[in-house]
N, C-alpha and C positions, 0 to 999 in steps of 0.2 A: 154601626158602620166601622170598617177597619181601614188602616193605611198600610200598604205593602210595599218595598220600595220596586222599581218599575222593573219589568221586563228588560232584557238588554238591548231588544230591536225597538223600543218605544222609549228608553231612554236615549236613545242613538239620534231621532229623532228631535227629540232635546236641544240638541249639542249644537252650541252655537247659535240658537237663536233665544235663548232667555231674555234678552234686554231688550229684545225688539219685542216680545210679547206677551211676557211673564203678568202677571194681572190685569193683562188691555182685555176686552173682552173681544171675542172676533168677527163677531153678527156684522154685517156690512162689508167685512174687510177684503180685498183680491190677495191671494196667495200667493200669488205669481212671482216671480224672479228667480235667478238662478243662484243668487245666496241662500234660498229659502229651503232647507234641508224637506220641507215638506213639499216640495219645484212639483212633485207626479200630482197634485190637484191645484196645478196653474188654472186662476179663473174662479174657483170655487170660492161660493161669497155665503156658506157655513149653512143654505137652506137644503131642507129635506131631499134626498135625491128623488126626482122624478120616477126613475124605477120603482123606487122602493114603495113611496108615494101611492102611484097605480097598483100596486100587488096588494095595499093593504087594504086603500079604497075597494077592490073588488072581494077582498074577504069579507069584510065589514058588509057588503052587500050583500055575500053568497055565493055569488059568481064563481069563487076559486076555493080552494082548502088552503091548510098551512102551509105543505110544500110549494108554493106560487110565491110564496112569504119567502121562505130559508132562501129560494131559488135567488130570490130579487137582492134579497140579501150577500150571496155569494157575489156580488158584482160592484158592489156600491161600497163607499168611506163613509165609514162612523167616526166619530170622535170619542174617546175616551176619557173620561173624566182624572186630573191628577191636581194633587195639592201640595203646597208646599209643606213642610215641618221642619221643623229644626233637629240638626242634626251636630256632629262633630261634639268639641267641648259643654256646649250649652245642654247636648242631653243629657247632660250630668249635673247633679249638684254642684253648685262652689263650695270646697272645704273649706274656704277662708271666713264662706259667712257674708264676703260680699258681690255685687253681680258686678259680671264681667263682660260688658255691651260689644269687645271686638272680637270676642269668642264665640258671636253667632254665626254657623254657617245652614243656607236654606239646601235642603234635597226637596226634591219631587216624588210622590207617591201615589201608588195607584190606588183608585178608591174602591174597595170591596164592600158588600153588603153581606146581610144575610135574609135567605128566606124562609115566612114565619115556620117551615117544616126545619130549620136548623142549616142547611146546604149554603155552601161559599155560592155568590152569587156576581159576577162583572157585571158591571150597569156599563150602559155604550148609550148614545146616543146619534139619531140620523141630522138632529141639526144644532147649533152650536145658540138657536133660544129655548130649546127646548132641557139642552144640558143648563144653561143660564137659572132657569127658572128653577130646577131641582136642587142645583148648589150654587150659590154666587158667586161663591169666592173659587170653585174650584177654573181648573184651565185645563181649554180641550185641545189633545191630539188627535189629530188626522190619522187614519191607519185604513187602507182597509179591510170589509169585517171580518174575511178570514184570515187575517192579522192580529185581529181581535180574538177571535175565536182560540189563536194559538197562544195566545197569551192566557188568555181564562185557562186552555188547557195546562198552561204552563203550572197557572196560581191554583192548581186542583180545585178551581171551581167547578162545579155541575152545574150550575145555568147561567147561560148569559139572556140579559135582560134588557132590550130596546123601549128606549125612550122610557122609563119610571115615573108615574108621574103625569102624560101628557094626555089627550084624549083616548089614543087607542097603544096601550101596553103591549107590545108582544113579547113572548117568553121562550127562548130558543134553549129547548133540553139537552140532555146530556148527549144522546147520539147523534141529534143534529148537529150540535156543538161540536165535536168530534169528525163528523162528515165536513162541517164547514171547515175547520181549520186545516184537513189534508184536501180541501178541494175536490169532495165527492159527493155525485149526488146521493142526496136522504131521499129515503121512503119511510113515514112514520109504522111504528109496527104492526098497528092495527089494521095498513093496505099492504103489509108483505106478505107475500104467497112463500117467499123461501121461509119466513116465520113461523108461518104456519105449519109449516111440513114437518116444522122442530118441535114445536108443538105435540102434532097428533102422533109425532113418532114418540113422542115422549110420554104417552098414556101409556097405564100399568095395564099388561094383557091380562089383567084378570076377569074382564067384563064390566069393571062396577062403573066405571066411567065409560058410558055408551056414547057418548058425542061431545066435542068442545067448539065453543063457536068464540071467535075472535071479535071485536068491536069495541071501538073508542071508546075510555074511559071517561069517566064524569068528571076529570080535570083538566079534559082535550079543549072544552070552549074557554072564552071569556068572555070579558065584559069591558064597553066602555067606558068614558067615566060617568057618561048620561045614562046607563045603567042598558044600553043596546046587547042582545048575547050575540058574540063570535065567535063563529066556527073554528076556533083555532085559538096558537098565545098565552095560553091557560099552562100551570105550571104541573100540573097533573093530577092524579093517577092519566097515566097515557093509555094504556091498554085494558082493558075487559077481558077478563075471560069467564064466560060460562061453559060452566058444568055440568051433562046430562046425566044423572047417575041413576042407575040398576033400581027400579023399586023393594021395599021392603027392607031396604038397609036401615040397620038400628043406628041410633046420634051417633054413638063411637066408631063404628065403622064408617059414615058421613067423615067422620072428623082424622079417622086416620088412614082413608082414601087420599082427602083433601091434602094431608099436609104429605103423603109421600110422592103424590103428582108435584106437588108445589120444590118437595126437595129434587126430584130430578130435573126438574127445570133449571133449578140455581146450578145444577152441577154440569150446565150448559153454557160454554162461554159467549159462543154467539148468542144464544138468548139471552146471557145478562148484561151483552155489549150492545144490542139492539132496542132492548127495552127500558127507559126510564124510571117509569114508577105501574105497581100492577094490580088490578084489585080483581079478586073472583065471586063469581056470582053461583050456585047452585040452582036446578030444577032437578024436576025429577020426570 
């Protein structure tokens, strides 16, 4: 886990109400008033929003796919997890040798992870027990999530990551991440039809690659923590692609088909602004 100091619309946010809520926890609490720099979720007593709530419930079931998810999300306040540290004189040693208790001053910092493939990661959470229970000590802001979204884009994070921790994890990738913070709707890559066409336009005409079919990668589901699998949330590989290739071809031609389809693709911005993570399958 890393500390980053905050964004400048989430430390804004900040300002001016420290005393009133700086390590209270806020499970229970009305938000309400018009001191309250956080006043746009008057009411709001820190539980799951209902939207979000129903989208997840019906993936969890089947009902719906991930985009029913990101969708519900585009609409609803997360909280953001932030901590104090010490900052000013105190993050220095004392040259004197002896400590100096009125030269501490607290900042607030955002709290970054990383996931186990190495990628900057924003943990958010939709309710303020659920952040509780993953860090104690930290303190949640109010934003909403494509607010959040624009902040992980800020922090070059690649995934923001709902609720860590609680029964149902979901994992919002990088172009949804991206979708969400300008406010557009995602389609994951594996149901774009404009993807596609970049795709098969992007096959080398020399025959050896006879067909490519598109389909959700093996790191599209997840899982509960009761160990249920969901359609969705999963950190990835997002995309599949298989490859029909030419019979007869020797391993080395296999392998230097494979890798120059795979370079014309990278040399495709829209395909590497749309796809997350990608893994290929051959037939023949």
């Amino acid at each position: 886990m890393t500390e980053r100091r905050l964004p400048a619309h989430i430390e804004a946010a900040l300002n001016g109400n420290v005393a009133d809520s700086a390590g209270r926890p806020w499970k229970g609490r009305d938000l309400s008033g018009g001191g309250n720099p956080l006043h746009a979720f008057d009411k709001d007593d820190g539980a799951v929003p209902a939207t979000y709530a129903a989208a997840l419930r019906d993936l969890v079931n089947g009902a719906v796919d991930e985009t029913a998810v990101v969708r519900a999300l585009a609409t609803v306040r997360v909280f953001v997890p932030v901590v104090a540290q010490l900052g000013g004189q105190e993050a220095e040693a004392p040259t004197d040798g002896h400590h100096h208790d009125g030269d501490k001053e607290a900042d607030m910092a955002l709290v970054a992870i990383k996931s186990p493939d190495g990628r900057s990661v924003l943990p958010v959470f939709t309710s303020t027990a659920h952040l509780e229970r993953w860090h104690p000590e930290a303190r949640p802001v109010a934003v909403y999530a494509a607010r959040a979204a624009l902040a992980a884009v800020a922090e070059n994070a690649d995934l923001m990551v709902v609720d860590p921790g609680a029964e149902v994890t979901f994992v919002v990738r990088r172009p949804a991440l991206w979708a969400l913070a300008q406010q557009k709707e995602w389609s994951p890559s594996y149901a774009d039809p404009d993807l596609a066409r970049l795709v098969s336009e992007a096959v080398p005409p020399d025959g050896r690659i006879t067909r490519v079919e598109l389909a959700p990668g093996s790191g599209v589901s997840s899982r509960t923590a009761d160990g249920r699998v969901v359609r969705g949330g999963g950190a990835g590989p997002e995309l599949r692609l298989t490859l029909a290739l030419e019979a007869g071809l020797s391993q080395e031609d296999v392998r230097s088909t494979t890798a120059a389809f795979q370079s014309r693709l990278q040399q495709l911005q829209e395909f590497v602004e749309r796809v997350d993570s990608l893994e290929i399958r051959l037939t023949r």
